[in-house]
C-alpha positions in Angstrom: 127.5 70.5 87.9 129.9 72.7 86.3 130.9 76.5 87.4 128.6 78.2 85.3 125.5 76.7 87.2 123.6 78.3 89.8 121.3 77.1 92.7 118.1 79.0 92.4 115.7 78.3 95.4 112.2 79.2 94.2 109.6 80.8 96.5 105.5 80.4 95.2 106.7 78.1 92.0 103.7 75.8 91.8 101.8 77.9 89.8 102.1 81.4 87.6 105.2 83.7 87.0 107.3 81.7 89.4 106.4 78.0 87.8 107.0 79.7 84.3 110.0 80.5 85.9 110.9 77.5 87.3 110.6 75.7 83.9 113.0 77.8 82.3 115.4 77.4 84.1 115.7 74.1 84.7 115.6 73.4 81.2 119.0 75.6 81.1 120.2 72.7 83.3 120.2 74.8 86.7 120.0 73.3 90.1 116.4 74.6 91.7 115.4 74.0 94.9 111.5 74.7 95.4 109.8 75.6 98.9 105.8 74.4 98.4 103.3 74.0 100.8 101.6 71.1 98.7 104.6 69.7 96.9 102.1 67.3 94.9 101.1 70.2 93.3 104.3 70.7 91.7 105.5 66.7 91.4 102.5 66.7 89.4 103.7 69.3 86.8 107.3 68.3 86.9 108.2 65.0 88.6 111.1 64.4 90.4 112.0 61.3 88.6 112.4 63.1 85.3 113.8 66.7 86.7 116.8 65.6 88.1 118.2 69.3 88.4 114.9 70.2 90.8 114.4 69.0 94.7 111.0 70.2 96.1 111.0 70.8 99.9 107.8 70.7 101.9 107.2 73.9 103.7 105.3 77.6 104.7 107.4 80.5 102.8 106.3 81.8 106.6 108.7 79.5 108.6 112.2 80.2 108.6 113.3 76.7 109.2 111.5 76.0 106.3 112.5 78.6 103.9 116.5 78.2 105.6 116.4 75.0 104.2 115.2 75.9 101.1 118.3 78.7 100.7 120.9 76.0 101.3 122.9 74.4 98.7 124.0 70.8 99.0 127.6 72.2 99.6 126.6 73.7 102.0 126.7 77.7 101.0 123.9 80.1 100.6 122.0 79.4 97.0 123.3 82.1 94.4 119.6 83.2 93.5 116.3 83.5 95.3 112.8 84.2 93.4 110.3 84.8 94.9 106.2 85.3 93.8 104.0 84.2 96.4 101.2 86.2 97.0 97.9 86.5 97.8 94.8 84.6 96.2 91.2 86.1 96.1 88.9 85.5 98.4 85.5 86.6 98.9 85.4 90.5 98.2 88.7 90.4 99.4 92.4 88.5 99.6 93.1 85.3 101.7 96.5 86.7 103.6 96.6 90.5 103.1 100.5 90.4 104.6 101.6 87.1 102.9 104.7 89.7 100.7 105.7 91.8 103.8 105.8 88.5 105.9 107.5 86.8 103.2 110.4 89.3 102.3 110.8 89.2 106.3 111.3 85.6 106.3 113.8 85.6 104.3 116.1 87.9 105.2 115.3 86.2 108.7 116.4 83.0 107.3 119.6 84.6 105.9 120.9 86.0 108.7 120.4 82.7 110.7 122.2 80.7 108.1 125.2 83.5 108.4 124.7 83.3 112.2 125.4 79.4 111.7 128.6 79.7 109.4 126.8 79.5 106.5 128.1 82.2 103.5 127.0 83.8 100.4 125.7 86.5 98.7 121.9 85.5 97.0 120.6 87.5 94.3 116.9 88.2 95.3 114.4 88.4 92.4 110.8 89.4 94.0 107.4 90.0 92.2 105.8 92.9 92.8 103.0 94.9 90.8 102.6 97.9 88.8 100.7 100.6 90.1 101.9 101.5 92.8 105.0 103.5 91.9 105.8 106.4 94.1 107.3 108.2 91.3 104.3 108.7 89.1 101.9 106.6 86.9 103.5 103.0 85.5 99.8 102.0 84.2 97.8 103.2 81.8 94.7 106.2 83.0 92.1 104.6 82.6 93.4 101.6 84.9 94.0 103.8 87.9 90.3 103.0 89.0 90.9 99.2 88.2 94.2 99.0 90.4 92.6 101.4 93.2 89.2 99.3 93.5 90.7 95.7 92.9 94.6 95.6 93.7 95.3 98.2 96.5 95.5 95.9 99.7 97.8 92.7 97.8 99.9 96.4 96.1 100.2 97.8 99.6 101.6 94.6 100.7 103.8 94.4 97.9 105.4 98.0 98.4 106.1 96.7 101.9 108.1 94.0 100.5 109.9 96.3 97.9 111.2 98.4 100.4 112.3 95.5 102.8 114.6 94.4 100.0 115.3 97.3 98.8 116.3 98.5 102.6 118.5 95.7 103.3 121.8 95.5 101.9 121.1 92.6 99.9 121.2 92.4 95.8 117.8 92.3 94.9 115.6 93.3 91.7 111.7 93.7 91.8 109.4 92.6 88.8 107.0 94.7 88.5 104.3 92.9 85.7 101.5 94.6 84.4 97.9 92.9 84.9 98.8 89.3 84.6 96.7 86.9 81.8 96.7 83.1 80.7 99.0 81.9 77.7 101.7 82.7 75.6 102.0 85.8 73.5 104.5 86.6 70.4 104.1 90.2 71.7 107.3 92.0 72.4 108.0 92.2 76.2 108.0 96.2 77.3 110.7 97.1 80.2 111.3 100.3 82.3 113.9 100.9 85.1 113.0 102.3 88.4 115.2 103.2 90.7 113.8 102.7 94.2 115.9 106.3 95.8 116.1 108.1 92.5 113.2 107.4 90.4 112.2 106.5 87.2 114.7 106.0 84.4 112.8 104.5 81.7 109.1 104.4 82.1 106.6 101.9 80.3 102.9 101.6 80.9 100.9 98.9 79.2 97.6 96.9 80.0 98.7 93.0 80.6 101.2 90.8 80.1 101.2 86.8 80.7 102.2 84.9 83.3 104.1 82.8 81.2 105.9 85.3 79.1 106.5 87.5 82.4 108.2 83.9 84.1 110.2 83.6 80.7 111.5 87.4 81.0 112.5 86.9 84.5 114.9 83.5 83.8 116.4 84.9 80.9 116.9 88.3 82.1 117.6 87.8 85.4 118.6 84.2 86.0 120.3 82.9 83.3 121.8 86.0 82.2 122.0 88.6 85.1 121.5 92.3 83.0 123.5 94.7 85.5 120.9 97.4 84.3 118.4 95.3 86.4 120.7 95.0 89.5 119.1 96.7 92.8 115.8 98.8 90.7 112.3 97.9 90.2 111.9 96.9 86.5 108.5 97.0 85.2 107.4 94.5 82.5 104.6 94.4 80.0 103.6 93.9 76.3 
């Protein structure tokens, strides 16, 4: 491992943004450490025995023990990045765990202060993902997707400002991906980006329909990973096409 490498501990990385994510940057030769309830799942995408910069823990994103583990480097310091994009799945006419962000964020700055409690230092970079839509500072979606994000997304986006503001509200680094309505496959679409600042308000504002899970995983390593954009540091940063 040489000094430029981080240890990013992934949070949700089995599928989506956060395995799009995960795949990036390992292939920039980072260490990753990945917290999975099923870690088949994720063996079966990337196995161990050919991804020697990734170890896969076993574990609830709910469970401190779990994800304290997860945040701890084999040196035995605090991992220099966290992402994090669980969230909830649909179910029924409704979601399957309408808390799983709020609990989540909690979790983790749970587990941080018990690994400082315990000796343990250093200073994560938290990378979260949100949603757009739900800006207090006015409209980050197009008009005619209000009705779409009021009907469809309001109880996951509720949860998901929760988590914004525990981040935001904790004296840890952090930046918030907000991604517009998320699609299958890859797009040579140009990636969109505004800068919200959570006590200030918007700097630069964007509003689009969808971007792709891929593409928005790609955006967040590149941007926020393997090169960390100061602009980014501590706002909200909405992406689309």
């Amino acid at each position: 491992m040489t000094s430029n490498t981080k240890v990013v501990a992934f949070l949700g990385a089995s599928t989506g943004v956060g395995l799009s994510a995960l795949k990036h940057t390992l292939a920039a030769g980072h260490q990753c450490i990945a917290l999975c309830r099923n870690p088949s799942k994720l063996t079966a995408i990337l196995p161990t025995e050919s991804t020697s910069n990734l170890k896969i823990i076993g574990g609830n994103a709910h469970d401190v023990a779990a994800v304290s583990k997860c945040l701890q480097t084999e040196a035995g310091t605090i991992v220099d990045v966290i992402v994090t994009t669980i969230g909830a799945k649909p179910s029924g006419l409704g979601v399957d765990d309408p808390d799983v962000c709020k609990k989540g964020a909690a979790t983790i700055l749970d587990s941080l202060a018990e690994l400082r409690r315990n000796g343990i230092t250093g200073s994560p970079h938290i990378i979260a993902c949100g949603t757009a839509g739900f800006s207090r500072f006015g409209r980050d979606v197009p008009l005619v997707m209000i009705p779409v994000y009021a009907l469809f997304v309001r109880v996951p986006g509720t949860d998901k400002v929760v988590m914004e503001d525990r981040f935001a509200q904790s004296g840890e680094s952090f930046t918030i991906v907000r991604a517009s309505h998320l699609v299958d496959g890859e797009s040579t679409k140009s990636i969109r980006v505004g800068v919200e600042d959570p006590k200030t308000g918007v700097e630069s504002k964007v509003t689009g329909y969808t971007i792709s899970r891929e593409d928005a995983g790609r955006w967040l390593a590149e941007n926020l990973v393997l090169q960390m954009d100061a602009k980014y540091l501590n706002k909200n940063v909405t992406i689309t096409y």
